[in-house]
ROPA-411153 format. One line per 8 residues: number of its first residue (from 1); their letters; for each residue x, y, z of C-alpha. Coordinates in nm, 2 decimals. Example, Ala and Ser with C-alpha at 12.3 -4.5 7.8 and 13.67 -1.06 7.14 Angstrom:
1) as) 1.23:-0.45:0.78; 1.37:-0.11:0.71
This chain:
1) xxxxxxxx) 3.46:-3.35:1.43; 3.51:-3.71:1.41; 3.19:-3.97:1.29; 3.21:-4.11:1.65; 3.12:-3.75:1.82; 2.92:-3.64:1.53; 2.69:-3.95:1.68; 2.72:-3.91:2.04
9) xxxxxxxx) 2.68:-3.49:1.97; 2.34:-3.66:1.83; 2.25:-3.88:2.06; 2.29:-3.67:2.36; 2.08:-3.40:2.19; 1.84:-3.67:2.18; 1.83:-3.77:2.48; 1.75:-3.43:2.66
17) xxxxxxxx) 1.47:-3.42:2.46; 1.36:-3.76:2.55; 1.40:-3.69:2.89; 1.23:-3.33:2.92; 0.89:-3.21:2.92; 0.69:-3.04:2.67; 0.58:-2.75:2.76; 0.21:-2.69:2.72
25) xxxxxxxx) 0.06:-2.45:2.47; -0.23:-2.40:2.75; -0.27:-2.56:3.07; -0.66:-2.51:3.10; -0.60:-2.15:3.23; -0.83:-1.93:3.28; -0.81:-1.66:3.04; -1.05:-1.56:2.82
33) xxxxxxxx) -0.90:-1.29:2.52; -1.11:-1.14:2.25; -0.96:-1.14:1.93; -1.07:-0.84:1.67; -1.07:-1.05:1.30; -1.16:-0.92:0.93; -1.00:-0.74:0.62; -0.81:-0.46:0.73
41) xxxxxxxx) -1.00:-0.12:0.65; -1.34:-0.31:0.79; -1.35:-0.05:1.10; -1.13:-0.30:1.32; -0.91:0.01:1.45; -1.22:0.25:1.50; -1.37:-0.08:1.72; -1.04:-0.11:1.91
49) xxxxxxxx) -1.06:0.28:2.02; -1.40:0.21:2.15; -1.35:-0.06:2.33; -1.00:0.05:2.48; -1.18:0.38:2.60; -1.39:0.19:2.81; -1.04:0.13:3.03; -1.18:-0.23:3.12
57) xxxxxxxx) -0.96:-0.39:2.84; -0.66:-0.34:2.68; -0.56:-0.36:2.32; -0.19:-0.32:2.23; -0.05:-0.21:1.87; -0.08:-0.47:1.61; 0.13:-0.74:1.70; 0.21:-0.89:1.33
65) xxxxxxxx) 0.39:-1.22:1.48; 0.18:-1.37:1.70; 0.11:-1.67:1.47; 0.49:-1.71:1.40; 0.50:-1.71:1.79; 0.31:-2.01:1.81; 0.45:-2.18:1.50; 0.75:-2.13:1.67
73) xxxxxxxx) 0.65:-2.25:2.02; 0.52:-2.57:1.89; 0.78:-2.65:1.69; 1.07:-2.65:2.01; 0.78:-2.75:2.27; 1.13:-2.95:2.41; 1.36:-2.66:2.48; 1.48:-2.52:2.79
81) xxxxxxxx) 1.21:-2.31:2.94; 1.41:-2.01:2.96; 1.52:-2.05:2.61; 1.21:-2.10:2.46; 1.09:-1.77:2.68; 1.33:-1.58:2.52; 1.35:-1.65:2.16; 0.96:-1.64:2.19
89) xxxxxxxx) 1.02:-1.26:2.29; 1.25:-1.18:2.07; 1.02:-1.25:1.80; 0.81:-0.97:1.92; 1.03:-0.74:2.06; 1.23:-0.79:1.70; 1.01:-0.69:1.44; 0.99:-0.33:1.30
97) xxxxxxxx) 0.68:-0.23:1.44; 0.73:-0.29:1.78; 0.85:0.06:1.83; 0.51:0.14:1.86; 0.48:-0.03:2.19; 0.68:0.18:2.32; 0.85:-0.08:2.57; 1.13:-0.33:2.59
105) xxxxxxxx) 1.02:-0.68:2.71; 1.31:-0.75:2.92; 1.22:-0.67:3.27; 0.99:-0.92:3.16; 1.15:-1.20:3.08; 1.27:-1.27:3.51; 0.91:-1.29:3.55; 0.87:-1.61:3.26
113) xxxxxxxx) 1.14:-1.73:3.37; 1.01:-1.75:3.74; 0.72:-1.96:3.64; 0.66:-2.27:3.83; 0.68:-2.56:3.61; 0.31:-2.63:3.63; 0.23:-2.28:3.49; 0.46:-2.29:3.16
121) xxxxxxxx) 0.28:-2.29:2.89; 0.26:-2.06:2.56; -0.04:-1.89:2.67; 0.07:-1.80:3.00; 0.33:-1.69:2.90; 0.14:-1.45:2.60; -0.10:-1.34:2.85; 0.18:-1.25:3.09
129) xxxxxxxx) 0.35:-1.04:2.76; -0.01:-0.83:2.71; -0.07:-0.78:3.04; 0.29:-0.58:3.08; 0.25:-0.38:2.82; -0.09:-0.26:2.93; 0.10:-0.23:3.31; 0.43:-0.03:3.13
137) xxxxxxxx) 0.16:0.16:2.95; -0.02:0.29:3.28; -0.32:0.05:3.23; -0.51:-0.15:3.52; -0.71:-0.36:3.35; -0.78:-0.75:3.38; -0.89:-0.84:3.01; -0.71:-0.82:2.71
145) xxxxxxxx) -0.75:-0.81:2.32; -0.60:-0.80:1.99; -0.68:-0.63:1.67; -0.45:-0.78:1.38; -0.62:-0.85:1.06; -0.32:-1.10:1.01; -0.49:-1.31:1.28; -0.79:-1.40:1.05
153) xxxxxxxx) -0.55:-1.63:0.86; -0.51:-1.82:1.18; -0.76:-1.84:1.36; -0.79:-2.17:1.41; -0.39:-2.16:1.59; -0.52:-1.86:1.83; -0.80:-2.12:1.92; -0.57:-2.39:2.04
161) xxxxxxxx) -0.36:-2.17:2.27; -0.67:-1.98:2.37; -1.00:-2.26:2.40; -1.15:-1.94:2.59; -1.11:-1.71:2.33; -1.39:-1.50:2.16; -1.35:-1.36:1.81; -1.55:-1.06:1.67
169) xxxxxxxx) -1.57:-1.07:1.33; -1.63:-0.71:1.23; -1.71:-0.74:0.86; -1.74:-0.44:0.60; -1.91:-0.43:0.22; -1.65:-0.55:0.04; -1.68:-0.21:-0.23; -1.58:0.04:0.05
177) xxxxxxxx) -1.32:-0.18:0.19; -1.13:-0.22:-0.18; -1.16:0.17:-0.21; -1.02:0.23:0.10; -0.69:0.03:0.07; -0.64:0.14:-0.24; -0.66:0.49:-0.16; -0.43:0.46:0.16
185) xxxxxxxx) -0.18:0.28:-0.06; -0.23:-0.04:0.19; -0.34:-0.28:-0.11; -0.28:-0.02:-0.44; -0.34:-0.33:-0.67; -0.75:-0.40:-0.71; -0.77:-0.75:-0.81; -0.47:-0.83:-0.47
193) xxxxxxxx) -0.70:-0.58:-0.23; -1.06:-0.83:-0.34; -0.89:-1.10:-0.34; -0.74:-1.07:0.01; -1.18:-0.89:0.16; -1.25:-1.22:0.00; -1.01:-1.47:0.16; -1.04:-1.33:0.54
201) xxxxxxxx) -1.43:-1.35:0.44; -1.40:-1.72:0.38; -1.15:-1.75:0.68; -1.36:-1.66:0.93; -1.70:-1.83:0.77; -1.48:-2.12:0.85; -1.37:-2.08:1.15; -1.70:-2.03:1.30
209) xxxxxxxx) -1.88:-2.28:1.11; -1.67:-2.54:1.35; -1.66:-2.24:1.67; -2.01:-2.10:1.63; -2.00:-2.01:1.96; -1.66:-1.82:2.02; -1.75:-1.60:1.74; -1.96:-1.27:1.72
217) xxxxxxxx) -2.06:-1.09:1.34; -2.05:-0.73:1.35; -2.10:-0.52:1.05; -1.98:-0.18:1.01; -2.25:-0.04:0.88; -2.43:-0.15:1.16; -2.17:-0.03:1.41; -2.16:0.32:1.27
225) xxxxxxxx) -2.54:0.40:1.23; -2.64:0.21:1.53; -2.38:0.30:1.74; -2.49:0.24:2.07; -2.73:-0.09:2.06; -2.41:-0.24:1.86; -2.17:-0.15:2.15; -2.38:-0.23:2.42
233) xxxxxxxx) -2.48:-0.56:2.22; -2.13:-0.62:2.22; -2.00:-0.57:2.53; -2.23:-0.77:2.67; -2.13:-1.06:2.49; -1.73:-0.99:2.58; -1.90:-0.95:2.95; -1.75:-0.61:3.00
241) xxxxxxxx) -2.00:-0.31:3.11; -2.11:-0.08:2.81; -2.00:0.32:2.88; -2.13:0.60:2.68; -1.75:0.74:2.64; -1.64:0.45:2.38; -1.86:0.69:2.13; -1.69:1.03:2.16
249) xxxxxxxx) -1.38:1.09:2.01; -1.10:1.21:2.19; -0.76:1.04:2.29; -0.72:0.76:2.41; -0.44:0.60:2.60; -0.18:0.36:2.50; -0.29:0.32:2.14; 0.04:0.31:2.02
257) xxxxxxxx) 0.03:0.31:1.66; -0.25:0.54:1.61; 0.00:0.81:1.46; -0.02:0.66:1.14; -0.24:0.86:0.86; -0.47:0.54:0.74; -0.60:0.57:1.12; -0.71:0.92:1.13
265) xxxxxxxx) -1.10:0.85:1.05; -1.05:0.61:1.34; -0.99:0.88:1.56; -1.29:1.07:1.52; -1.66:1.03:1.65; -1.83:0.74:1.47; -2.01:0.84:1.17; -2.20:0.68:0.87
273) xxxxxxxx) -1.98:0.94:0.59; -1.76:0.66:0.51; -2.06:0.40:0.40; -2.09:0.37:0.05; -1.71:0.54:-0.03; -1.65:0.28:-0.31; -1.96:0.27:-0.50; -1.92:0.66:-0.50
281) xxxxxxxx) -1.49:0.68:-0.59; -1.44:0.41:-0.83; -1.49:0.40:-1.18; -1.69:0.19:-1.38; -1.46:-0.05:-1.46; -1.37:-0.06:-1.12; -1.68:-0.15:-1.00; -1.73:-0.38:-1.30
289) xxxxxxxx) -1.39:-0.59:-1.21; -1.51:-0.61:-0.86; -1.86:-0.71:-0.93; -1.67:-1.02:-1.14; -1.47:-1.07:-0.84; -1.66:-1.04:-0.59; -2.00:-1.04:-0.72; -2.15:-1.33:-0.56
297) xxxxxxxx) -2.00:-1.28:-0.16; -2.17:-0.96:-0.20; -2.47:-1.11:-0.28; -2.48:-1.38:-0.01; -2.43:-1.08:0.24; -2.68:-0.86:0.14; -2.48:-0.58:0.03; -2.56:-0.39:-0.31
305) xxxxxx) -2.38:-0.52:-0.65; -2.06:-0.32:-0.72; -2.17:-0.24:-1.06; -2.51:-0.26:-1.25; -2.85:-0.23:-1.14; -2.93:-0.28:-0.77
């Protein structure tokens, strides 16, 4: 290619982009999603059964890239609308666990691309992708949520696509949480599985320093020995009605990924056995690295010291 169309190759590039829109990441819509945040192994998938029981909302498999989604999004704001609709997709529809959604997006993608102009934007177009798979999945519901523990990282990015959403931080003693991605093989390493109960605690303490309200604490312990105030407490701040069915166990449609072993306590009716599994399974120097580690969060949160006297 000669210098001379190298440029005008350039310059014509350019000038599309000049003279298109950007597309929106929201255009003041009104949807309101609820995000499930905290270290993984915190009780965020026994939380997501519950609420998905109700069949008021609906809470897909983990979907891993929906930050990349919007990094992406934001990044070719300029791009033909249907080309932005589909490599936006195909982020989603490409990654290894989307199997577990059991759906292919493309009858979708007609329906993006049918938008009026006025309703582009990157979260119409992600509420339009959770809404199929709860309608492919048999579900009739009008709210939607999701339960990623990736998301904690960015919440801040959720918060700009989604000025509506609410975030329920479902926080767990640190202890238990380090025992119990060890033992699944999640985090094997103990210094990598504090360090990352740490960060998402931090995360979070963040985030709703600045978004006090769009945020809710909810502590496992609390959730499993006081079941039903801590549902009905929550539901009422999602503004969904409170059913005595998101206790018992039992199956529960659409779940998805719920085959996989580290789920199976999830699956179960709620019970306070699992509070107190690290002080009780790790070793002494265990609990004396973590009390290093983590020592002081514990302290600020009220929970026990991981090693010593109480």
């Amino acid at each position: 290619m000669s210098l001379f169309s190298a440029l005008y190759d350039v310059g014509a590039r350019f000038g599309k982009i000049v003279m298109r829109r950007a597309w929106p990441l929201h255009c003041n819509e009104n949807i309101s999603p609820f995000f499930i945040v905290g270290a993984g192994r915190s009780g965020t998938t026994l939380l997501r059964r519950m609420l998905v029981a109700s069949e008021q909302v609906h809470i897909p498999p983990e979907t891993y890239v929906l930050s990349q989604v919007i990094e992406h999004y934001r990044r070719n704001t300029y791009l033909e609308w249907p080309t932005l609709v589909n490599q936006c997709m195909a982020m989603f529809e490409l990654h290894p666990e989307f199997e577990t959604f059991h759906i292919t997006l493309r009858p979708l993608l007609p329906k993006l691309y049918a938008l009026p102009e006025n309703e582009r934007s990157l979260a119409k177009m992600l509420d339009m992708f959770y809404c199929f798979h709860a309608e492919q999945t048999g579900i009739s519901c009008s709210r939607w949520g999701d339960k990623t523990p990736m998301n904690t990282f960015v919440m801040d990015d959720i918060y700009a696509v989604f000025p509506r959403a609410k975030f329920i931080h479902l926080l767990r003693d640190g202890v238990d949480v380090v025992q119990s991605c060890m033992k699944r093989g999640l985090i094997p390493k103990l210094s990598d599985a504090a360090s990352r109960w740490k960060e998402a605690f931090y995360a979070v303490e963040d985030f709703t320093m600045r978004h006090p309200a769009a945020c809710r604490e909810l502590r496992y312990e609390q959730l499993v020995s006081e079941v039903e105030v801590s549902m009905q407490t929550l539901c009422d701040w999602l503004d969904i009605a409170y059913q005595s069915k998101m206790l018992t166990a039992g199956d529960v449609k659409a779940l998805g990924d719920m085959d996989y072993t580290h789920y199976e306590s999830s699956l179960k009716a709620v019970s306070e056995q699992y509070i107190g599994t690290g002080r009780r399974d790790l070793n002494d120097q265990q609990k004396q690295q973590l009390q290093a580690m983590i020592g002081q969060e514990l302290l600020r949160l009220g929970y026990p010291k991981a090693y010593g006297d109480k």
